[in-house]
C-alpha angles and dihedrals in degrees: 000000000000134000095257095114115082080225096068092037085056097045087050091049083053107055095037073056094053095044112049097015138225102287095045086059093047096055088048088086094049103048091049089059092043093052095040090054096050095059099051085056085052085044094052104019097116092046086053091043101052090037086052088050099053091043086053088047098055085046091056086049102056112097114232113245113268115268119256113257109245081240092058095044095057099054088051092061096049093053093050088056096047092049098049085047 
């Protein structure tokens, strides 16, 4: 006797439902993602790691802007009224 019937395939449904229970089942799809996702980061980590620490790298090397004189500054900020005005 086979499982070639649908009635077989539902009375089997039911029981694995009955046995292990709706939200267990619904979490089924999420661990697995979780767990397949944490071993491609186990897969690539050292690739990741090496790629954030020489962007990090290039970020430590940039030169901030110069600062604007006080001069300058002032006159800025007399323009901008004028022109709201």
């Amino acid at each position: 006797m086979g499982f070639d019937s649908i009635w077989h395939w539902l009375l089997l449904l039911v029981i694995v439902l009955l046995i292990f229970g709706t939200k267990k089942i619904g979490n089924i799809g999420s661990d697995l993602g979780n767990a397949v996702r944490g071993f491609k980061k186990a897969m690539h980590g050292d690739e990741n790691e090496k790629a954030k620490e020489s962007q990090q790298a290039k970020e430590q090397l940039r030169a901030d802007p110069p600062a604007a004189s006080s001069a300058n500054a002032t006159q800025e900020q007399q323009r901008d009224s004028h022109e709201s005005k």
